[in-house]
C-alpha positions in Angstrom: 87.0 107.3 110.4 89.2 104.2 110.9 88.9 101.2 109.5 91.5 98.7 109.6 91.2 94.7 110.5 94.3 94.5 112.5 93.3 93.3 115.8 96.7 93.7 117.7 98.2 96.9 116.7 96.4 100.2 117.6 93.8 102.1 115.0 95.6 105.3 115.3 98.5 103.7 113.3 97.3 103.0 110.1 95.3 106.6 110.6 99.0 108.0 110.6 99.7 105.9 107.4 97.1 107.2 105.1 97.7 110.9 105.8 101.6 109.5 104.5 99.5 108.1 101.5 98.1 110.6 101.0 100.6 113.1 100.4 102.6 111.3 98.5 99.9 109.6 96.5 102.2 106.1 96.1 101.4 103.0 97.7 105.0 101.6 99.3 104.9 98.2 101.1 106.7 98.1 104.8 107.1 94.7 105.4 106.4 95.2 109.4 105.6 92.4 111.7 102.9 93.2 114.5 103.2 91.3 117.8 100.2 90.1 119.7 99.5 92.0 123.4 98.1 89.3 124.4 98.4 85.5 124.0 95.2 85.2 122.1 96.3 84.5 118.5 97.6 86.8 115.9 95.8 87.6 112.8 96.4 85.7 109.7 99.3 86.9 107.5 96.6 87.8 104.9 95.1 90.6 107.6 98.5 92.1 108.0 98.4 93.4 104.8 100.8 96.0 103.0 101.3 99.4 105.9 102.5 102.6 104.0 105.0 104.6 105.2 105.4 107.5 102.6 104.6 111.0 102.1 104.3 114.2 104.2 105.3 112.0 107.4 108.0 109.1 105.9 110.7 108.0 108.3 109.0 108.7 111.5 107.9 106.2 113.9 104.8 104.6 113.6 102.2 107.1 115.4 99.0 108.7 116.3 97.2 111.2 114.2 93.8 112.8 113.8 92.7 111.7 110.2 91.0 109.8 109.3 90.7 107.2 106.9 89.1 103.9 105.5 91.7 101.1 103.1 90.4 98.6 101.3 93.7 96.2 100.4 93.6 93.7 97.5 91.8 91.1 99.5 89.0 93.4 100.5 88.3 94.5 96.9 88.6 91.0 95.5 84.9 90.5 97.9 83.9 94.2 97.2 84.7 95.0 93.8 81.4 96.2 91.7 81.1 97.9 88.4 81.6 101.6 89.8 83.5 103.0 92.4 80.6 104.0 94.3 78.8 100.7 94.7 82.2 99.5 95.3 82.7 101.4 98.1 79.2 102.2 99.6 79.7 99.5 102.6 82.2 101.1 104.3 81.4 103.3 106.7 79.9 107.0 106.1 79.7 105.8 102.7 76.4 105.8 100.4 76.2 106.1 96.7 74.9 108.4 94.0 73.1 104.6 92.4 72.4 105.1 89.2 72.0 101.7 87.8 75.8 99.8 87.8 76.7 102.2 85.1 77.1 105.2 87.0 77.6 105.4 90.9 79.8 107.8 92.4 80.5 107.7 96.7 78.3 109.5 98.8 80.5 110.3 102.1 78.5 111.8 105.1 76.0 112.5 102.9 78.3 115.0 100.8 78.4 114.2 96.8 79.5 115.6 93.8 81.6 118.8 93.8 82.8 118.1 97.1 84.2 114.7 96.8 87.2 114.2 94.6 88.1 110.5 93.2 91.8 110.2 92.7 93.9 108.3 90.0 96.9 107.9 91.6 96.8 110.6 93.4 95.5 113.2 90.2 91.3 113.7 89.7 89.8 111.4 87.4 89.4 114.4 84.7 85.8 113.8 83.4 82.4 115.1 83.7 81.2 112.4 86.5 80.7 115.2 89.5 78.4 117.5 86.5 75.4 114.7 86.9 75.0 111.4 89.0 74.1 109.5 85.4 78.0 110.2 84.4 80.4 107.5 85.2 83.5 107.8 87.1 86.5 107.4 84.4 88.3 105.1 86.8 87.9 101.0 86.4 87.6 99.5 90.0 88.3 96.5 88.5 91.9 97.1 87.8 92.3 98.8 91.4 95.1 97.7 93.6 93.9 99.3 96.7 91.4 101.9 97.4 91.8 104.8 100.3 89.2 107.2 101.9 90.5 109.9 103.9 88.7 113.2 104.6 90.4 115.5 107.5 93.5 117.8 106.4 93.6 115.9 103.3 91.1 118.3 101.8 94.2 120.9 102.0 96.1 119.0 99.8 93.8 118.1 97.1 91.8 121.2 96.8 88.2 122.8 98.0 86.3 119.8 95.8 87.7 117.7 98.4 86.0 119.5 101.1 83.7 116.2 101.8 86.5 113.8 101.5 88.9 112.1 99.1 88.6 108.8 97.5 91.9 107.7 96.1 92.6 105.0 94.2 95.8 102.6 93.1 96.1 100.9 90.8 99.8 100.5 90.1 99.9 101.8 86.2 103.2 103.6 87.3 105.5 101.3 88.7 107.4 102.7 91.3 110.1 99.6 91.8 111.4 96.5 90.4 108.9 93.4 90.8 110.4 91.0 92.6 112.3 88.2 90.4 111.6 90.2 87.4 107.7 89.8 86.6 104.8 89.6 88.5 101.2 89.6 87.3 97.4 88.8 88.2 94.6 87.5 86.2 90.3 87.5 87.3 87.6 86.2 85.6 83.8 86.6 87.1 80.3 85.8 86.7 77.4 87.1 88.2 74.1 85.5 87.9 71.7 88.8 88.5 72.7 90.2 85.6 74.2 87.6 83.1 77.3 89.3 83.7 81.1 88.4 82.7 84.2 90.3 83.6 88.0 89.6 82.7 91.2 91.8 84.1 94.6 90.8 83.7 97.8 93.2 84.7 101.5 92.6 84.3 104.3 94.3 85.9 107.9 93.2 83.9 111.3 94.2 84.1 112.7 94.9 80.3 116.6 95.2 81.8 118.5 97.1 83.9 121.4 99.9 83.5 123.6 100.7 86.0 121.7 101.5 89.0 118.4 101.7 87.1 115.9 99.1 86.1 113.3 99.6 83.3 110.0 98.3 83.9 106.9 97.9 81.8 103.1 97.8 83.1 100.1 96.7 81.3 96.3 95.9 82.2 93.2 95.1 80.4 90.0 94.6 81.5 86.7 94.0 80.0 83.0 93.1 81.8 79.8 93.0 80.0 76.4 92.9 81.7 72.6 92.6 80.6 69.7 94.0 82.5 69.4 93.1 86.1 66.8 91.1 88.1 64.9 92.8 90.7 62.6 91.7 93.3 59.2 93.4 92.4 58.2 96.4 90.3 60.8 98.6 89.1 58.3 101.6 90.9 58.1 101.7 94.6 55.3 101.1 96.1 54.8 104.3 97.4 55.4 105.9 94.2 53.2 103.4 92.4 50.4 104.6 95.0 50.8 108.2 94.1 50.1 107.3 90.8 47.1 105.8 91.4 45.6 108.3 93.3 46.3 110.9 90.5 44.9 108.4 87.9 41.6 106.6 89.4 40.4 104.3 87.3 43.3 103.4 85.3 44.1 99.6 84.4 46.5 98.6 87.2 50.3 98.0 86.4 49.9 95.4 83.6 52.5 97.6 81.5 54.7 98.7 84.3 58.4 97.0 84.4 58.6 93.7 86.8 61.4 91.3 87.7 63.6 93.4 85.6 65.2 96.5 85.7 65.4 97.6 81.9 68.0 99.4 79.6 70.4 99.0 82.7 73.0 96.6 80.8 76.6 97.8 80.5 79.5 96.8 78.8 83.1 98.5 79.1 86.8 97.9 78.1 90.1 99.6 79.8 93.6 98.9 79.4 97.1 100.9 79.5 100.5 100.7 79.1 103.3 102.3 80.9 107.0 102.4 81.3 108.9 103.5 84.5 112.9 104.2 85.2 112.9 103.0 88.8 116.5 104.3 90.6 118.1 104.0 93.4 116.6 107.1 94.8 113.3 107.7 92.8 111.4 106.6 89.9 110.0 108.1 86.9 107.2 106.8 84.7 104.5 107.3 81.8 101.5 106.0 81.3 98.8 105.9 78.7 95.2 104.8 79.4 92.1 103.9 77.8 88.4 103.7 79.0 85.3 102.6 77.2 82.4 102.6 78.5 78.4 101.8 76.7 76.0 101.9 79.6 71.9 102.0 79.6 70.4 105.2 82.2 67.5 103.1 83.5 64.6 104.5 85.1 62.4 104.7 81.9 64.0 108.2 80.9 63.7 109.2 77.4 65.0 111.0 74.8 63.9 114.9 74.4 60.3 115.1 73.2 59.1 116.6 70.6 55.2 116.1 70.0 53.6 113.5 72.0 51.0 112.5 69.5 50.4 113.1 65.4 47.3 112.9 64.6 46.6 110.0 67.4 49.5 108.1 66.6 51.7 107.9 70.0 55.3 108.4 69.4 57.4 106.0 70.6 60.0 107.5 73.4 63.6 106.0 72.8 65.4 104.9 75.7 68.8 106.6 76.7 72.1 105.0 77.0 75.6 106.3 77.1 79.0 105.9 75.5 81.8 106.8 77.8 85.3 107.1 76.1 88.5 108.9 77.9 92.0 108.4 76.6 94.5 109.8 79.6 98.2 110.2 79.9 100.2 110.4 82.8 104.0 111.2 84.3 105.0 111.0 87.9 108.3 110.9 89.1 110.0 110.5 93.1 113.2 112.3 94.0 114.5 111.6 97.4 117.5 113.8 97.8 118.9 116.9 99.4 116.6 120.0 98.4 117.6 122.1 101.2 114.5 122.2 103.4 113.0 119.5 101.6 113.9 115.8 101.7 111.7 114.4 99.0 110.3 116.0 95.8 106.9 114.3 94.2 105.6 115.5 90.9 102.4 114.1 89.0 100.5 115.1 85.7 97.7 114.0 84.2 96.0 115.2 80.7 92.6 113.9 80.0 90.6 113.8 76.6 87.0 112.6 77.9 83.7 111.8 75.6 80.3 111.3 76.4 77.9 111.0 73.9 74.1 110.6 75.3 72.0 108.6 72.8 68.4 108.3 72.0 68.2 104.8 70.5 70.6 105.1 67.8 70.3 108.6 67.8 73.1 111.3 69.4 71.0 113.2 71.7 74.0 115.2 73.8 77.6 115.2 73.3 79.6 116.3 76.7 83.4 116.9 76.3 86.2 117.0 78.7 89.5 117.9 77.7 91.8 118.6 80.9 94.7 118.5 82.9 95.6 118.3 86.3 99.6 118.9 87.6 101.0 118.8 91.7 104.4 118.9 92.6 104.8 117.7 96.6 107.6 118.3 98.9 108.6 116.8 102.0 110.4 118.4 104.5 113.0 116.9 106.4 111.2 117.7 109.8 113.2 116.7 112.8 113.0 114.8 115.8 109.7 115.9 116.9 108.2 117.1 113.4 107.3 117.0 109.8 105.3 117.9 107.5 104.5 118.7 103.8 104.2 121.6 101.1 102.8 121.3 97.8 101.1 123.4 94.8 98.8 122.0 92.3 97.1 123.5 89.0 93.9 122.6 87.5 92.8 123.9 83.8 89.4 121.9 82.3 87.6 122.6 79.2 84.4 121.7 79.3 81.2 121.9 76.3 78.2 120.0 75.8 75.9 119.7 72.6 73.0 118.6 72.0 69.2 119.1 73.1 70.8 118.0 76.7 73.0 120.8 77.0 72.1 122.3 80.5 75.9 123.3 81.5 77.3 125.4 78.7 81.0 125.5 77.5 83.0 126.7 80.1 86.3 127.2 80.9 87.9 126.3 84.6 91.4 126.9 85.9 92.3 126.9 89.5 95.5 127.4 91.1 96.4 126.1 95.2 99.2 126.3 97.6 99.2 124.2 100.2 101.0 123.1 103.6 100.7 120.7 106.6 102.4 120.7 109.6 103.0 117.6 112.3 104.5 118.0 115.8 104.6 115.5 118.9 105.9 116.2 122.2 105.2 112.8 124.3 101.7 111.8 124.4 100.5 114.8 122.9 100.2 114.9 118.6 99.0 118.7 117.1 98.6 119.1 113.3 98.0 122.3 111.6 97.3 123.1 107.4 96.8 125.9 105.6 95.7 126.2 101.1 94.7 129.4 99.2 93.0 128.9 95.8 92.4 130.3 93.0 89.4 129.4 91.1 88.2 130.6 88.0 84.9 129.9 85.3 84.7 131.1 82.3 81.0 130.3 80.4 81.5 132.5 76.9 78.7 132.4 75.6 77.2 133.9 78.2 79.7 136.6 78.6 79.9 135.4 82.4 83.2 135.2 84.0 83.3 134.1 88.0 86.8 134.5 89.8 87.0 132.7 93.7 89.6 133.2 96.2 89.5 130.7 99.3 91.2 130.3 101.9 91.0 127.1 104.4 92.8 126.2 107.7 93.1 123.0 110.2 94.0 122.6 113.3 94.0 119.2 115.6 95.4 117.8 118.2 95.5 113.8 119.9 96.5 112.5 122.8 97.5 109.0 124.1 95.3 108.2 126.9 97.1 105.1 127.3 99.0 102.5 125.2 95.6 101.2 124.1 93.1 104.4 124.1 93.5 107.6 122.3 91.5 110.5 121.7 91.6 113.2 119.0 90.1 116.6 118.3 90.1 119.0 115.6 89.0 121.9 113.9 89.0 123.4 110.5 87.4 126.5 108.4 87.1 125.9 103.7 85.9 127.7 102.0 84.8 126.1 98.1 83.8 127.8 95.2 81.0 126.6 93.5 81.1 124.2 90.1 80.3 125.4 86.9 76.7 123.0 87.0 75.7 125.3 90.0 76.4 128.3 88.6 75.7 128.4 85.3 72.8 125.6 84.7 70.3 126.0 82.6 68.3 123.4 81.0 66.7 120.4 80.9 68.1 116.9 82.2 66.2 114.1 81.2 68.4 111.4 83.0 66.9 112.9 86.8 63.9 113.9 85.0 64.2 117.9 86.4 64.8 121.2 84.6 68.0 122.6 86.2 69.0 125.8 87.1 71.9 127.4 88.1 72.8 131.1 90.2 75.4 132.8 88.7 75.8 135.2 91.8 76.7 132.1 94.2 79.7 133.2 96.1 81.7 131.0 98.0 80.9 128.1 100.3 82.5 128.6 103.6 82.1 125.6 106.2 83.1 125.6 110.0 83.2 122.2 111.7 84.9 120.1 114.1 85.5 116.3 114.8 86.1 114.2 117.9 87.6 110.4 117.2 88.6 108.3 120.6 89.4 104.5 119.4 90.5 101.6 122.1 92.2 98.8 121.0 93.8 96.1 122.8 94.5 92.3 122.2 92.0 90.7 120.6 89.2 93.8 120.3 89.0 97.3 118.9 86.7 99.7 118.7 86.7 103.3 117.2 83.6 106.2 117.0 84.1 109.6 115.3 81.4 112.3 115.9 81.3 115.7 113.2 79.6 118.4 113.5 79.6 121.4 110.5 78.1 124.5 110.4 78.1 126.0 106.4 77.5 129.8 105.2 76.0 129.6 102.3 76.0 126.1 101.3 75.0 125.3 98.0 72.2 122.3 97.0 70.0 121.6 94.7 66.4 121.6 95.2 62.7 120.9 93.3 60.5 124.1 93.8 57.2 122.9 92.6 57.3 124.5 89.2 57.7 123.0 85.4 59.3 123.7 82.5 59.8 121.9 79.2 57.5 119.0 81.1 60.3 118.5 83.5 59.8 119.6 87.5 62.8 122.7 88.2 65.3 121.7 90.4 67.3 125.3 91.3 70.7 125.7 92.9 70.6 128.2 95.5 72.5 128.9 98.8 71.6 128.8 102.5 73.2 128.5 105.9 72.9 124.8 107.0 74.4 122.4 109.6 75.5 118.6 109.0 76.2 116.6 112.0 76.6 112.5 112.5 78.5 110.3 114.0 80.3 106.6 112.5 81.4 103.9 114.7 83.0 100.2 114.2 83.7 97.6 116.7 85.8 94.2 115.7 86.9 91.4 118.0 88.8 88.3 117.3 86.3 86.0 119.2 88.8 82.6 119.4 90.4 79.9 117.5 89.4 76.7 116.7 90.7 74.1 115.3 88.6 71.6 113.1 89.1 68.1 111.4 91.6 68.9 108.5 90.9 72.4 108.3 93.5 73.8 110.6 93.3 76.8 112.8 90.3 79.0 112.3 90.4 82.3 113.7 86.6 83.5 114.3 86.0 87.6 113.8 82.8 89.5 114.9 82.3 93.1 113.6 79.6 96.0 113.3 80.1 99.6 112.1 76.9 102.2 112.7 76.6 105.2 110.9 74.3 108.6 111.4 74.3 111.9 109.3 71.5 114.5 109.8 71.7 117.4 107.3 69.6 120.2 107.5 69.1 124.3 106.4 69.6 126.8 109.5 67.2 129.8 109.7 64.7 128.6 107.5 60.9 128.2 108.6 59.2 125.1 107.7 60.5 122.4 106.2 64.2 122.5 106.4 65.2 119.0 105.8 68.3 119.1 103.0 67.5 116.0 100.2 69.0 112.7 99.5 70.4 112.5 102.6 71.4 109.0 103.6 69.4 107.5 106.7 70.7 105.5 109.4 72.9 102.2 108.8 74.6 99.3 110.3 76.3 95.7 109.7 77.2 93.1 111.1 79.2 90.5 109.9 80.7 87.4 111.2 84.3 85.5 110.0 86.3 82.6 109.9 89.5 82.8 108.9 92.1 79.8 107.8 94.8 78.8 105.7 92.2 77.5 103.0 89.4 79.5 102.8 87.8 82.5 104.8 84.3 82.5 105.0 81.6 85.3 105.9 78.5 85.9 106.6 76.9 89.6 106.9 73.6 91.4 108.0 73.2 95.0 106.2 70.8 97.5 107.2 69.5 100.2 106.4 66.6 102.7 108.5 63.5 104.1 106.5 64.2 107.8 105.9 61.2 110.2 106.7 63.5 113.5 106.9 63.1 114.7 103.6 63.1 117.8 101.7 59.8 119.3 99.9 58.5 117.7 97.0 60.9 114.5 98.1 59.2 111.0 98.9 60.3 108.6 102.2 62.2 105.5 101.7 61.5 102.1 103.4 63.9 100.7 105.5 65.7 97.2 104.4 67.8 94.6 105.6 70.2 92.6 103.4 71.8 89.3 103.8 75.1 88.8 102.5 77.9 85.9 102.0 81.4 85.4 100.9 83.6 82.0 100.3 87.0 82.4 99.2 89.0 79.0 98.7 92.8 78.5 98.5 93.0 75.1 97.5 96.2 74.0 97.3 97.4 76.1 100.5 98.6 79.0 98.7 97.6 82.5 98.2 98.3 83.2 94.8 95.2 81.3 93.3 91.9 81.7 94.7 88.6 81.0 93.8 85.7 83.5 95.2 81.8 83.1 95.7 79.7 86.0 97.1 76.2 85.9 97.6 74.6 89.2 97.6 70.9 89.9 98.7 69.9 86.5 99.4 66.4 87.0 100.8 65.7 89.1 97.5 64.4 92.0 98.8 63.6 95.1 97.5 66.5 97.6 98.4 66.3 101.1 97.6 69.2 104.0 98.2 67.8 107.1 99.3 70.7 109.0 98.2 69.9 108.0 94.5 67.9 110.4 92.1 66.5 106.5 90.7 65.6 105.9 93.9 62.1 105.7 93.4 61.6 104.5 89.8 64.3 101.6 90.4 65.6 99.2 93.1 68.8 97.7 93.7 69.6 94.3 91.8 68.2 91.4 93.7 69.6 87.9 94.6 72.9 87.4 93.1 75.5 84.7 92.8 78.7 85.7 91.7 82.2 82.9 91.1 85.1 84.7 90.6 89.1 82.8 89.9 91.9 84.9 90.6 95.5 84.0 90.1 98.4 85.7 91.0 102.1 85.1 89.8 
């Protein structure tokens, strides 16, 4: 899936880019000018924003490949930036979001969550416990991001079998990798948002402390802090078609008087996260160090509850706590370049991260469940030199996690998990024709002791592509592949209740391995003024893994079981853009006007199954469409976002309306330049009640309403 806003230069180009980004996991500006095709007028300089040329494919010309991939630059996240990365992300297309109040909201990317989606720090996972349940946070601060990639394709090879639904990485330049320019560069932001009170504050730094010989020393530092209270909604926090349910099961019971309105409660957040690094940048690498800290206090809203005990003493109601969550992670990291002669290899790329993650679940005042994460993550990349007509990339990364929760919450139990892959991607082009090929074996391992259960996984995946250029505006891609993913330690070994999605969850320690065949068809056109790109998937799974309510209850809770059967996702995404003209108007200048839409379709359902087969919380049908003008002083936009009602559900799951959202954005450059900005966005305008059907909150909260938010940003 493409999505780029470059208007003269050919989709297929950036696609190339990211799969370079990719491997190498470092964002490198190439200061490249793009020439119209036609004499319609060039995009603004701000649209031409940073191209990288690193990684698996660096030095060759600027090409076609099969992956494909979604980049949000500075500008876009300055509009899009939320509290989590999934909210932060779930307008781009094929993406949806796990929405659990603007705590906790991991991506949803063609309708694939959880173990099967990795979120990168700089190229590493994000070493917490945010894939065991959708109420744990991502440990990475959006906030503080520099830019954001999506890529799926053969970039699962690289980054492992929990990649297998895509890879979300994110930049946010705590590494250095060269000199800023003049010695010192840095940002600040300040926002406020009127739907929940909120106010946020970043600020980052790059500075150069002095240089030796060929090397420069540079220091890195960002803070950021946001605090938020409970936010508005339209109507009751229940949906209607929930709240109907109830009344049916409770005739005669006094209407809603005490049910939550105009507010969704115990969903305020507050957070804090800084670091400090230090980078040797040469004349042929860099190396650099980085420690990291996250805080993170957030309410689970919902109206979930501590773990009962008795309901009543002698008539006396006891009163349920609500449930919030502190999130702290402390992280270190090292990464270094080499570019020199290594015999087959050009360029060696090493990263390690070691994460010491807390998150303690508490019942009012009370520590309900403790869930610890102490891990580390290590890859070491190389780049071969290729030749005229090919390149390509081999790498190896290790995994170890150590993982124990305590507490009357504990549903996973300690367990140990160490995995081991080799990988290696291939790219050859003989004229018009592009054909990449990849290969990984892993090793996976679990380890849950106190069950005297031990679970090793060999897998083995493959991909295979190739593109063609129809023409020097249309090309078409194809491709291919065969994972196989081992299961996480929640499906396996689960056992227990979980309050936070109100279900009793169990595990199958006998699930074997997930083995998924697919393929994927892209074709994009783009010439002068107008682009358009559609991507069509179809995969067929053995096995696949989910999660599902059967209809019974334990502990109060309704059982949700993990448990395996063939099943078949298929969909399509497509985006169209077109620079409609320019204008020029009083004092304003030149205004370039942009039209855009992007559709997206998943269907997801078990094979060989009688009856009722849909899988659940799979995301319906969506669209926007959005309109743009674009000058030296401000760009301004306007956007429709909408989302189908979704009646394919699984048993035991209730339909979501559909809902259309109106949405604005204002950015001003007052004194005609780009380095300080001030930002409006309007969000939900109309105020309507907006529900995610990919979230487990789906139906006992709605998205926030109407919001206002004024942001400042300053760059030097």
């Amino acid at each position: 899936m493409l999505v780029i806003s470059l208007e003269n230069t050919r989709l297929r180009t950036v696609s190339a880019l990211m799969l370079a980004s990719l491997c190498s996991g470092t964002a490198m500006a190439a200061n490249t000018t793009i020439n119209a095709a036609t004499n319609t007028a060039p995009p603004l300089e701000h649209d031409l924003e940073e191209i990288i040329v690193s990684g698996a494919f660096e030095g060759r010309k600027m090409g076609e490949t099969i992956l494909g991939a979604t980049v949000l630059t500075k500008d876009d996240l300055a509009r899009q930036t939320s509290g989590s990365i999934g909210e932060t992300l779930r307008r781009q297309p094929g993406i949806s979001s796990t929405f659990f109040g603007p705590g906790a909201s991991r991506p949803v990317i063609r309708g694939l969550g959880g173990a099967r989606i990795r979120v990168l720090d700089f190229g590493l996972g994000s070493i917490d416990a945010s894939s065991t349940s959708p109420d744990h946070a991502v440990a990475v601060e959006p906030a503080l991001a520099e830019r954001i990639e999506i890529l799926r394709g053969t970039a699962m090879l690289m980054y492992g079998s929990s990649a297998a639904g895509g890879v979300i990485n994110v930049f946010d330049g705590r590494i250095p990798p060269k000199e800023p320019e003049g010695g010192f560069n840095g940002a600040l932001r300040y926002g406020h948002s009127t739907v929940d009170n909120s106010d946020e504050a970043t600020a980052a730094f790059n500075v150069t402390l002095g240089t030796y010989s060929d090397t420069a020393i540079v220091a890195h530092g960002d803070i950021s802090w946001r605090n938020s209270s409970d936010y508005s909604i339209p109507d009751f926090a229940e949906s209607s078609t929930l709240r109907s349910l109830e009344e049916e099961a409770q005739v005669g019971a006094d209407g809603h008087e005490d049910e939550a309105f105009g507010v969704a409660e115990n969903s305020a957040t507050e957070s804090t996260a800084g670091s400090l690094g230090l980078s040797m940048v040469f004349r042929d690498g860099f190396f650099g160090i980085n420690v990291k800290k996250l805080n993170s206090q957030y309410g689970v809203p919902g109206g979930h509850s501590g773990h009962e005990g008795e309901a009543e003493t002698e008539d006396v109601e006891t009163e349920e706590e609500a449930v919030s969550i502190d999130l702290d992670q402390t992280r270190y990291d090292i990464h270094g370049e080499l570019e020199r002669n290594f015999g087959l290899f050009e360029k060696a790329k090493f990263r390690f991260g070691y994460g010491d993650y807390l998150h303690t679940e508490l019942e009012g005042e009370e520590i309900g469940t403790v869930f610890a994460n102490k891990g580390w993550e290590s890859r070491l990349d190389l780049i071969e030199k290729g030749g005229t007509n090919w390149s390509g990339a081999t790498g190896i990364q290790l995994q170890y996690r150590d993982f124990s929760a305590i507490g009357a919450e504990a549903f996973v139990p300690p367990t140990i998990s160490t995995q081991f892959g080799l990988y290696s991607v291939k790219e050859f082009s003989f004229g018009p024709w592009q054909f990449e090929f990849g290969g990984r074996y892993e090793y996976t391992k679990h380890e849950a002791d106190t069950l005297n259960l031990a679970r090793t996984f060999n897998g083995f995946s493959f991909s295979a592509g190739t593109g063609y250029d129809i023409s020097e505006e249309a090309f078409l891609g194809f491709s291919i592949y065969r994972t196989e993913r081992a299961p996480a330690t929640e499906e396996l070994f689960s056992n227990g209740p979980h309050l936070a999605t109100n279900a009793f969850e169990r595990g199958d320690s006998a699930l074997g391995l997930e083995t998924a065949l697919g393929i994927e068809a892209t074709y994009s056109y783009a010439t002068g003024p107008f682009s358009f790109v559609v991507n069509g998937f179809y995969t067929s799974y053995n096995d696949f893994i989910y999660e599902q309510e059967i209809g019974e209850e334990e502990d109060e809770l309704s059982v949700f079981q993990f448990r395996s059967a063939d099943a078949r996702y298929y969909g399509l995404e497509t985006q169209i853009k077109t620079h409609v003209g320019t204008s020029a108007i009083g004092g304003l200048g030149e205004i370039d006007w942009h039209l855009d839409g992007q559709l997206d379709l998943v269907r997801a359902s078990l094979r060989n199954v009688s009856g009722d087969s849909d899988l659940p919380r799979i995301p319906p049908l969506s669209g926007l469409l959005g309109f743009e003008a674009k000058a030296e002083l401000f760009d301004l936009r306007t956007e429709l976002e909408y989302s189908a009602a979704q009646n394919k559900i699984a048993p035991f799951e209730l339909a979501t309306k559909s809902y259309l959202l109106w949405n604005a954005y204002l950015t001003l450059r007052p004194f005609q330049q780009k380095n300080l900005a001030i930002e409006l966005r309007g969000s939900n305008l109309t105020n309507k009640d907006a529900r995610q059907h990919t979230s487990f909150l789906k139906d006992l909260i709605p998205m926030p309403g109407r919001n206002i938010k004024v942001s400042l940003r300053a760059e030097f």
